[in-house]
C-alpha positions as CSV (number, residue, x, y, z in Angstrom):
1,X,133.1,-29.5,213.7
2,X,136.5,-27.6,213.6
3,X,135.5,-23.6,213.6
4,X,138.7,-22.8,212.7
5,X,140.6,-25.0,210.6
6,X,143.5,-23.9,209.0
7,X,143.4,-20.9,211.3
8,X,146.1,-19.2,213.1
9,X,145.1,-17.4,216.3
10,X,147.1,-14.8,218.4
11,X,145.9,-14.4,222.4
12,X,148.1,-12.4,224.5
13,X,148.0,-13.2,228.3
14,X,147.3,-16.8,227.3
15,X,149.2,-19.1,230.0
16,X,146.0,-18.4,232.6
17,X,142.6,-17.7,232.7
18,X,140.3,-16.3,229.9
19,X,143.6,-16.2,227.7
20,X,144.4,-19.9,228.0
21,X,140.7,-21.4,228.0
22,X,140.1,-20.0,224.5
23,X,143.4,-21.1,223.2
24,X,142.2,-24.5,224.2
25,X,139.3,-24.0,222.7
26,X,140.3,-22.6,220.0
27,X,143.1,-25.1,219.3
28,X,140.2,-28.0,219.9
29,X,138.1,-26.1,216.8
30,X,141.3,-26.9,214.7
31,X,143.6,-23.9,214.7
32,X,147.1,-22.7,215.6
33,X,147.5,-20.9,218.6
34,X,150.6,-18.3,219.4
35,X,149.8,-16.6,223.1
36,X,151.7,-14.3,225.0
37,X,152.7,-14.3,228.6
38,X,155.4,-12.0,230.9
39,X,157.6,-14.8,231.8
40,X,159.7,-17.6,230.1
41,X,158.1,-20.0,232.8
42,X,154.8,-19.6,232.7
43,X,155.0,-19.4,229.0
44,X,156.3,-22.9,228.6
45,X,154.3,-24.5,231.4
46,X,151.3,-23.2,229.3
47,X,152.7,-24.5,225.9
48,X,153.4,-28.0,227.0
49,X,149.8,-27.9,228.7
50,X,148.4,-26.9,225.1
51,X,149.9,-29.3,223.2
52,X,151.7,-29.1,219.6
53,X,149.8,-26.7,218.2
54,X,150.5,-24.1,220.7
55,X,153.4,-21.6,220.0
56,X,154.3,-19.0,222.5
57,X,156.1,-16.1,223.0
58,X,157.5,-14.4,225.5
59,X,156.0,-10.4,226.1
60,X,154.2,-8.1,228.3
61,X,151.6,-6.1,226.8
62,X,152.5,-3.2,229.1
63,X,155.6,-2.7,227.3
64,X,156.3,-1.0,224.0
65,X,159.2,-2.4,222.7
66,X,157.7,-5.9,223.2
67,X,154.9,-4.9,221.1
68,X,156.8,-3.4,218.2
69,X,158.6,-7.0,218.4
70,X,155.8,-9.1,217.8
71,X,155.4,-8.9,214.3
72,X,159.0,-10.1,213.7
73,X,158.2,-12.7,216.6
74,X,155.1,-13.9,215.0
75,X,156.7,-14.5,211.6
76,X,159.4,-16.8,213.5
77,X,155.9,-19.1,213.4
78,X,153.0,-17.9,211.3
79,X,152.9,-15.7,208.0
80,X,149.4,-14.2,209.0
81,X,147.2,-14.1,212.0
82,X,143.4,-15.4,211.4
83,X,141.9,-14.2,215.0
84,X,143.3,-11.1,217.5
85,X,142.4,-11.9,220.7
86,X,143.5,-8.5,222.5
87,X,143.3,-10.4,226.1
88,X,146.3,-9.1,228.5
89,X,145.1,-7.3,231.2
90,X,144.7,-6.9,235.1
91,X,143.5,-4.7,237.4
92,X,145.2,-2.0,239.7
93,X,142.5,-1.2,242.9
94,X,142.5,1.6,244.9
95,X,140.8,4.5,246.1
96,X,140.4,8.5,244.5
97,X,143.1,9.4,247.2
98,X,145.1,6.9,247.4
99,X,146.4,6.3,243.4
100,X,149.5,6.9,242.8
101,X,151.0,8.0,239.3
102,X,153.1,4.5,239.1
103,X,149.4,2.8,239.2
104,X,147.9,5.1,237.1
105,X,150.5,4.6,234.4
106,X,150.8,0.8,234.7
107,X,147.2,0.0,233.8
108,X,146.7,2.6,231.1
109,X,150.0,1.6,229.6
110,X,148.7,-1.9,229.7
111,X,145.2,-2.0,229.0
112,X,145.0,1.2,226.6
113,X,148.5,2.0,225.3
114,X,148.7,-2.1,225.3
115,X,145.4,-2.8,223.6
116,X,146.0,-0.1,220.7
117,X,149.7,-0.7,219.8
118,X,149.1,-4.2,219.9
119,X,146.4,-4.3,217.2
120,X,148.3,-1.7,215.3
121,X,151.2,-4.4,215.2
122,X,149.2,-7.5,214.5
123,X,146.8,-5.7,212.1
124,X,149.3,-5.6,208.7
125,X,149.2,-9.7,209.4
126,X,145.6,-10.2,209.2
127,X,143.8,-10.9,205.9
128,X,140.4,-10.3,204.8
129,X,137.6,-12.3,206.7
130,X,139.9,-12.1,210.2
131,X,138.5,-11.2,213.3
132,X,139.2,-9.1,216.2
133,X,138.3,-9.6,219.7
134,X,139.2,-6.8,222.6
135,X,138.2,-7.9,226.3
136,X,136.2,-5.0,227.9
137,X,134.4,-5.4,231.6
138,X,131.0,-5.2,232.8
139,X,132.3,-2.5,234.9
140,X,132.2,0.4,232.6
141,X,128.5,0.0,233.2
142,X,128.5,0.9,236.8
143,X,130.1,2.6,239.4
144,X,131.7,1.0,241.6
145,X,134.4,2.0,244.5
146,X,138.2,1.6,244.5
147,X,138.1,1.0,240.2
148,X,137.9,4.4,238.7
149,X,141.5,3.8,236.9
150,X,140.8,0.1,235.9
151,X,137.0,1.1,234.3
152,X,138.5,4.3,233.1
153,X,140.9,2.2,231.2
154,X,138.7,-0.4,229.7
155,X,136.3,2.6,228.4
156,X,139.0,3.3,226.4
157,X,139.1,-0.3,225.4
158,X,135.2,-0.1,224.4
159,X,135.4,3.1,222.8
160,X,137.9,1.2,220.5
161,X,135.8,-1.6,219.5
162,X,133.5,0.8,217.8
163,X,136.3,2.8,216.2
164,X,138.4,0.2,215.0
165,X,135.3,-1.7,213.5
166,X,134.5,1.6,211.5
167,X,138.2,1.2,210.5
168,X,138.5,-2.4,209.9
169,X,135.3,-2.6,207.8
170,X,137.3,-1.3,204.4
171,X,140.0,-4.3,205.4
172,X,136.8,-6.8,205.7
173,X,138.0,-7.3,209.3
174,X,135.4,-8.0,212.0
175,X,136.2,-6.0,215.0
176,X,134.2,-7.3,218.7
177,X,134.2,-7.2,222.4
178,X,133.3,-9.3,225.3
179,X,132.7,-7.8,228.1
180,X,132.9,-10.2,231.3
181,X,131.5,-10.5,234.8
182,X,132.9,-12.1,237.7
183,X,135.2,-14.5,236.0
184,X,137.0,-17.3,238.3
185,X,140.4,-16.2,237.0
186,X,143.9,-14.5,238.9
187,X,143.2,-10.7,238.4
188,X,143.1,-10.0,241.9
189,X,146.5,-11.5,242.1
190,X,148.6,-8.6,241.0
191,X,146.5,-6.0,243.1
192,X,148.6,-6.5,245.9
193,X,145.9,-7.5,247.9
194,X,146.4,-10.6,250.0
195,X,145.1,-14.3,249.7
196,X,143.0,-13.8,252.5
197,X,141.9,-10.3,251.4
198,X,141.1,-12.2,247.8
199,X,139.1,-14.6,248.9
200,X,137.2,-12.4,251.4
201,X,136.4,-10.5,248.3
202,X,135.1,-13.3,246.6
203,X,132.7,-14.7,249.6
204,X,131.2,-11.4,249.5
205,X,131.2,-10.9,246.2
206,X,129.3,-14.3,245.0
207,X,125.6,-13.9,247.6
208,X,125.0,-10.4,245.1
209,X,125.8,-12.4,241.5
210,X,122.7,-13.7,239.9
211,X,123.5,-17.5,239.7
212,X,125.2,-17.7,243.2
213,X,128.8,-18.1,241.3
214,X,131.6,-16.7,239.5
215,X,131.9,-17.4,235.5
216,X,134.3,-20.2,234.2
217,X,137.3,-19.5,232.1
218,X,135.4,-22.0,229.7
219,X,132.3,-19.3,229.2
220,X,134.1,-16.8,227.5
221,X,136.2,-18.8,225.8
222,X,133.2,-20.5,224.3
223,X,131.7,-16.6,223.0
224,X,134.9,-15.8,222.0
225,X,135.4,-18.8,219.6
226,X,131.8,-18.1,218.6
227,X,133.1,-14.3,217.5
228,X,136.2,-15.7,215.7
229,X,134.4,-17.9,213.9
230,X,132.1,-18.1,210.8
231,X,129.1,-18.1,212.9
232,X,129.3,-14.4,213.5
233,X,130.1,-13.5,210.4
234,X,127.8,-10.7,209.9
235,X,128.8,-9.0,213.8
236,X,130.5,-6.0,213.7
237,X,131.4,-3.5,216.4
238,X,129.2,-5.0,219.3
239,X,130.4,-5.7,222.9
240,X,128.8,-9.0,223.8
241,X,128.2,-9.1,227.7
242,X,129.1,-12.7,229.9
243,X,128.3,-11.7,233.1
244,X,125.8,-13.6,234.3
245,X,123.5,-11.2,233.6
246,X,124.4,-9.1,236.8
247,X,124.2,-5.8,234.8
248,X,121.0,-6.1,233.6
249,X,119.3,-7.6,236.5
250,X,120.8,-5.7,239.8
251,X,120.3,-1.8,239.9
């Protein structure tokens, strides 16, 4: 069964990860897909990979005046936008001392600044019955070292998911969250941190996750079409956890 026929999604930070697994998913339940990505490369590698029914375009979600283009960028393609998938995001690392004001500034201007002024842009496209979908993290659950400015930062995102629904309701626009775990994906690739230093962190990291592994792509794509589509019709302003279910089971 096609969830979304006749749909048109937007996903930004769609040529990897969580971002391109549920425009493949959502482009296998029928719709149109438009994602985002920084560069002209990995855009088109991610397109032809999609197949015809893929669109993308070219913009990083940390910058403003690539957001305040995407509404004239979108209507190159698309005359309204079914599903929001408010995706683009990674995470800066570091300890209290250590942060400096450049790191500070590029994940809040990303995940906060980016998340907000992003739906603000897409929102005048969507029609009644859309849906909108902000990623979150289980982190903003627990404390944990070295992330206060990435959890600060998708607090903000949260906070928004219950704000926005109380907004969106009047427009009979669905506003959700999922909130991810461990997720086999690239965000440690733009810490800085090195391959060995990555993959140190995920040995140790996968003995203390419930089931022994990191999360597939494929696992939040699958809730987020579930969101987007009919099937949730009546969910409004909830945060739906993937993470395994280390946040409820580890202290």
């Amino acid at each position: 069964m096609e969830k979304l026929k006749n749909k048109t999604a937007f996903i930004t930070g769609g040529t990897n990860g969580m971002g391109f697994a549920t425009a493949q998913e959502f482009i296998n339940n029928g719709a149109k897909v438009i994602i985002t990505g920084r560069s002209e490369k990995t855009v088109n590698k991610a397109v032809e990979e999609l197949g015809k029914n893929a669109i993308g375009i070219v913009s990083n979600a940390g910058q403003l005046s690539d957001i305040f283009e995407l509404q004239n960028q979108i209507k190159k393609h698309a005359n309204k936008i079914d599903v929001l998938f408010v995706n683009a995001g990674y995470g800066k690392f570091n300890s209290i001392e250590n942060v400096t004001i450049e790191e500070f500034d590029e994940v809040f201007d990303m995940l906060v600044k980016g998340t907000f002024f992003t739906v603000q842009q897409i929102l005048p496209l969507m029609p009644e019955g859309s849906s909108i979908i902000l990623n979150t993290t289980f982190l903003t659950d627990i404390g944990q070292s070295n992330m206060s400015i990435y959890t600060a930062a998708k607090a903000a995102v949260q906070s928004f998911i219950k704000t926005f629904a109380a907004e969106c309701t009047s427009k009979k626009i669905r506003v959700n969250g999922i909130s991810p775990g461990y997720i086999a994906t690239n965000i440690f690739n733009n810490t800085g941190m090195s391959q060995e230093n990555i993959q140190n962190t995920i040995d140790a990291v996968t003995p203390s996750l419930p089931f022994q592994r990191f999360g597939e792509p494929s696992e939040i794509a699958k809730t987020a079409l579930f969101l987007a589509s009919d099937d949730a019709s009546y969910i409004h302003g909830i945060e739906i956890r993937v993470d395994g279910g280390l946040s409820k089971t580890k202290p």
